[in-house]
C-alpha positions in Angstrom: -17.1 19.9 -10.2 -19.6 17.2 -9.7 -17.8 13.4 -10.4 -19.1 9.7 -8.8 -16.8 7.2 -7.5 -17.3 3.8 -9.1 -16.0 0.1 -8.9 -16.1 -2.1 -11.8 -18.4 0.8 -13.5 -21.2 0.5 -10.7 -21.6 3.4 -7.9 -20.3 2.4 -5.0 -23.1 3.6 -3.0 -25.1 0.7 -4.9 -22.3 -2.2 -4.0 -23.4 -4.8 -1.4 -21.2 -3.5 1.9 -19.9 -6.6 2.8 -18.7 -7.3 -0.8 -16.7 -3.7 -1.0 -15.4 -4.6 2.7 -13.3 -7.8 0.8 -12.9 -5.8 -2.5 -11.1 -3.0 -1.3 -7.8 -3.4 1.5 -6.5 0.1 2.9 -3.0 -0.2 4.3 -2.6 3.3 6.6 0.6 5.1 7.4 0.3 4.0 10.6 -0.1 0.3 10.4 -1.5 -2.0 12.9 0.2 -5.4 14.1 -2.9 -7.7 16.3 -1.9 -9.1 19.2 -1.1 -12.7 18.4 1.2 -14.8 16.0 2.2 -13.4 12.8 0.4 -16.0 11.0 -3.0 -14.9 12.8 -1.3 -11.3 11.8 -1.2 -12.2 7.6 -4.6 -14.4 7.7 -6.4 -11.6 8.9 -8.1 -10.9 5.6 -7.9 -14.1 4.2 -8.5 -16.5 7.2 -8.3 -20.3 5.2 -5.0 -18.6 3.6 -2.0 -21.4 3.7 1.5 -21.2 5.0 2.5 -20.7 1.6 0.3 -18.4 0.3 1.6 -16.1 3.8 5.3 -16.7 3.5 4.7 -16.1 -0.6 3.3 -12.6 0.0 6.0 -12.1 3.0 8.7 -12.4 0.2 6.8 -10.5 -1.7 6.7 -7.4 -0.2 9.8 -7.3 1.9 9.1 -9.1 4.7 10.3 -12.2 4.5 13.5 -11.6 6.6 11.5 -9.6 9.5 9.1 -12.6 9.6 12.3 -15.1 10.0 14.1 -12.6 12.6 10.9 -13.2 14.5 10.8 -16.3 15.0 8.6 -17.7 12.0 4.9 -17.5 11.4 3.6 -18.9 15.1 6.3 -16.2 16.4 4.2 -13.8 18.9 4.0 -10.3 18.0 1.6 -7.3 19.3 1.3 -7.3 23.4 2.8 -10.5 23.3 5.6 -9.9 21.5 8.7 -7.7 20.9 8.7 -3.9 19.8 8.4 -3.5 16.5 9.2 -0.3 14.7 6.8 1.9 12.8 8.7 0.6 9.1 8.6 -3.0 10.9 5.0 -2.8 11.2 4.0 -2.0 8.1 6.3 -4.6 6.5 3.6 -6.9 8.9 0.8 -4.6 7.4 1.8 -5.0 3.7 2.1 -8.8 4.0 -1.6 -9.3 5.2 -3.0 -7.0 2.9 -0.4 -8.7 -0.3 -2.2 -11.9 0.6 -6.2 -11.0 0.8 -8.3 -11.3 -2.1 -8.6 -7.8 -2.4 -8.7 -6.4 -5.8 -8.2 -2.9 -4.7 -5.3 -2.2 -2.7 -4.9 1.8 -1.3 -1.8 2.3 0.0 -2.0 5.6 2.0 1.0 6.6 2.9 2.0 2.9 3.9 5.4 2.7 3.0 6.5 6.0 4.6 8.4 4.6 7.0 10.6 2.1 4.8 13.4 3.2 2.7 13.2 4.0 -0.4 14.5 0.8 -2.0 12.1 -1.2 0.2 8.6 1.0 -0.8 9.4 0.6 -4.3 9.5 -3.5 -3.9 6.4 -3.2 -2.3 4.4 -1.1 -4.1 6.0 -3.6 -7.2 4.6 -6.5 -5.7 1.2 -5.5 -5.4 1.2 -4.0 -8.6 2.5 -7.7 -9.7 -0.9 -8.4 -8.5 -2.8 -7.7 -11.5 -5.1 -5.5 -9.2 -6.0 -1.9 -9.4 -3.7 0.2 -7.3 -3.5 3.3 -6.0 -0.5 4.6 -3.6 -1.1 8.2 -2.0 2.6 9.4 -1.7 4.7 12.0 -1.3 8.1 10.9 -2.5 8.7 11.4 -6.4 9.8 8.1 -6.8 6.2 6.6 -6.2 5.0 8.9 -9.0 7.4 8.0 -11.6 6.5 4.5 -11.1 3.1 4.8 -11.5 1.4 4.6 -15.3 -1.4 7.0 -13.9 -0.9 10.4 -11.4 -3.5 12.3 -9.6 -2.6 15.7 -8.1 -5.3 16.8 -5.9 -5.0 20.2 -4.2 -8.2 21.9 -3.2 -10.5 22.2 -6.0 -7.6 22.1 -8.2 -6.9 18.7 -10.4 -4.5 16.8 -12.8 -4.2 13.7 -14.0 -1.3 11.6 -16.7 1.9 10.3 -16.4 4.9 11.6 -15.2 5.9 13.7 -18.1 2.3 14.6 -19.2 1.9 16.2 -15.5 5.5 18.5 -16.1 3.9 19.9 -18.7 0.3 20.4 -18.7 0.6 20.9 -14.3 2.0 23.9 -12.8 1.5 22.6 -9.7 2.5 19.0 -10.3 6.0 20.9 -12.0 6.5 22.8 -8.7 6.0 19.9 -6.3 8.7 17.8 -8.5 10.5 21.5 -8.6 10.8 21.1 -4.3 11.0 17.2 -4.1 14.0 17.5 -6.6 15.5 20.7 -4.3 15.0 18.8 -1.4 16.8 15.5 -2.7 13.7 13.7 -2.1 13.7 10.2 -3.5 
């Protein structure tokens, strides 16, 4: 009933703010692309990154071919550029946030919009990382990648792997029940 959230074993609520702010990188389901050049785009949270460093986490992720299509890093994207699609945009989004010296990535829903081939060499990458990462999903297949789940509904809670979770989680057993019904990757 009563838990604390903590980073590193300290309370977060005791963490200098500005500290947490370049600790911890949230990449939302619906990701935002700055008006600018992709470069400006990827050094957003690491500013004195190099070309390297951005076309590194590019390939990384996925992106590298978007980020070619458009022209290179000094390509203009946002208002000043060409429409980019939701997926397209959070290709962008996972790039910058790959590349920051974040070492606590949440991906909430951030890969909804790629297919299923392309979210799983993403959230591989950043795992690559050697950071702590946590990937709030609702496709199986990010589940069964992960060494850890948490199933949150209401007040109710379970954590383990995969296979711990079929059989200790009714719930957990039923949502894998409907993805598997569904077809749901």
């Amino acid at each position: 009933d009563d838990g604390r959230l903590t980073l590193g074993g300290v309370p977060v609520a005791e963490l200098d703010r500005a500290w947490l702010h370049r600790a911890v990188t949230l990449i939302p389901q619906e990701a935002y692309v700055f008006t600018g050049t992709v470069r400006d785009n990827l050094r957003y949270l690491r500013p004195g990154a190099r070309d390297a460093d951005l076309l590194a986490s590019a390939t990384a992720v996925g992106a590298r071919a978007l980020v070619d299509r458009l022209g290179g890093l000094d390509a203009p994207v946002g208002l000043d550029g060409p429409p980019l699609s939701s997926g397209e945009r959070q290709l962008v989004a996972l790039a910058r946030a790959h590349v920051s010296p974040a070492s606590v990535v949440l991906l909430d829903e951030a890969c909804c919009h790629l297919d299923p081939a392309a979210e799983e060499r993403a959230e591989r990458a950043f795992a690559a990382r050697g950071t702590t990462l946590v990937v709030v999903a609702h496709r199986i297949s990010s589940a069964l990648r992960a060494p850890r789940v948490l199933v949150l509904d209401g007040e109710r809670t379970a954590i383990g792997t995969h296979a711990q979770l079929l059989d200790e989680s009714p719930l957990y057993a039923d949502l894998v029940g409907h993805w598997v019904a569904a077809g749901t990757p």
